[in-house]
C-alpha positions as a printed Julia matrix, in Angstrom:
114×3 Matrix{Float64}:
   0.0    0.0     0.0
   1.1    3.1    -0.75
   0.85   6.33    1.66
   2.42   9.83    1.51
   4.98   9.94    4.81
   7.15  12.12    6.9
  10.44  11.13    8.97
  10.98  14.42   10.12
   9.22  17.58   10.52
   9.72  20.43    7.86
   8.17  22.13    4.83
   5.86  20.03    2.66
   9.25  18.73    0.86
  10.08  16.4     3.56
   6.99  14.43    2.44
   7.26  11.5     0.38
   5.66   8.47   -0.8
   6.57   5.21    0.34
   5.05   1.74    0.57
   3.83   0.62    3.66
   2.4   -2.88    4.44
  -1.36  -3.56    3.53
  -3.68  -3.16    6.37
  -6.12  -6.42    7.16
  -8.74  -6.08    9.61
  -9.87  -6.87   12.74
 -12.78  -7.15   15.02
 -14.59  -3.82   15.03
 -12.52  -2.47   12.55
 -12.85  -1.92    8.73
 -10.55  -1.44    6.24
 -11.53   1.52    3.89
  -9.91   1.95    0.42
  -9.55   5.98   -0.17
 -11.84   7.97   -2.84
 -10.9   10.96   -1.38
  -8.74  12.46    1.62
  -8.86  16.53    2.69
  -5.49  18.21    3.94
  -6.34  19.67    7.16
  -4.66  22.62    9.26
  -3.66  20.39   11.64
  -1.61  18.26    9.15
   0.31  21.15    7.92
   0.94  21.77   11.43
   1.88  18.52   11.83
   4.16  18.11    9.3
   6.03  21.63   10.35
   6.33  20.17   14.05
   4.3   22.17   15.44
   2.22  19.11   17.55
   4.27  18.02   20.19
   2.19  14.78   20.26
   3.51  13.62   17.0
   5.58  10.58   16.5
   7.85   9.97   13.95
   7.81   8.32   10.96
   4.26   9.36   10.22
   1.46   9.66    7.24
  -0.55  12.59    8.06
  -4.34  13.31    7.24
  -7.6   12.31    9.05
 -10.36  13.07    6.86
 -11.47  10.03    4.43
 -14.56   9.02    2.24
 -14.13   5.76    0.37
 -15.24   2.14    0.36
 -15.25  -0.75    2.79
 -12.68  -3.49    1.31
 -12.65  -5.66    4.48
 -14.08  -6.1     8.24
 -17.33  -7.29    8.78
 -19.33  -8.81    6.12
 -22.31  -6.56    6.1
 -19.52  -3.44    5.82
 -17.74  -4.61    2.17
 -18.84  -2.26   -0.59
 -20.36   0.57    1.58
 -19.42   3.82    1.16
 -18.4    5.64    3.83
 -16.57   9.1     5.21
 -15.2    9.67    8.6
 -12.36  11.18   10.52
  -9.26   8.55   11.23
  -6.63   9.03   13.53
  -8.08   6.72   16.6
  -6.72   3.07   14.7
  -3.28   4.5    14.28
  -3.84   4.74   10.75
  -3.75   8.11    8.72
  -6.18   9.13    5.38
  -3.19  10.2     3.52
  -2.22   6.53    1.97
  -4.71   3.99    0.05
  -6.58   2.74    2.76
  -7.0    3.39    6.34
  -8.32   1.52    9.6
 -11.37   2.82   10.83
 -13.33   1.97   14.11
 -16.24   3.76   13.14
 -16.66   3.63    9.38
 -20.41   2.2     9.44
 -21.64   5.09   11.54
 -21.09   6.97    8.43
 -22.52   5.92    5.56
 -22.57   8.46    2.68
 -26.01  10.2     1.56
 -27.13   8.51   -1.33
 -26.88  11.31   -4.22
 -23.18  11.2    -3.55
 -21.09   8.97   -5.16
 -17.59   7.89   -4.39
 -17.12   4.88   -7.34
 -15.95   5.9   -10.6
């Protein structure tokens, strides 16, 4: 899986893409394949060093919509949006954990597939 990272803190340059190993999931938690991921204040922050809770090597981002690849069965295929963060796992890479990805089902005029 690929997912945009920083090693150390910095202007946007010190980001880069690098491949990370695939996320499976695990009870309560679903594995959601990105459609789309916002850049948030606090990432920028992030990434500058300015949150002294940040460890290091990290992929930033929180916000997600996308799809449900894995976790429970009634979960595959639904499209979802939430805000990551809680699992460990970041929005800014091709799929992220989420506890809470059911709670937040997308309205149905929006679309996420292609």
């Amino acid at each position: 899986m690929k997912a945009l990272r920083f090693d150390r803190h910095g202007k946007p340059d010190v980001l880069f893409v690098a491949n990370q190993p695939a996320l499976g999931a695990t009870p309560g938690i679903a594995i959601v394949e990105m459609r789309a991921a916002s850049i948030n204040p606090s990432d920028v922050k992030n990434v500058a060093g300015r949150m002294s809770q940040t460890t290091l090597p990290r992929t930033p981002g929180r916000d997600y919509s996308g799809v449900v690849i894995d976790g429970p069965e009634q979960w595959i295929g639904r499209e979802v949006w939430g805000s990551g963060g809680d699992t460990g796992s970041f929005s800014l890479a091709e799929a992220v954990a989420a506890y809470r990805a059911v709670e937040a089902g997308t309205p149905g005029r929006v679309v996420l597939t292609p």
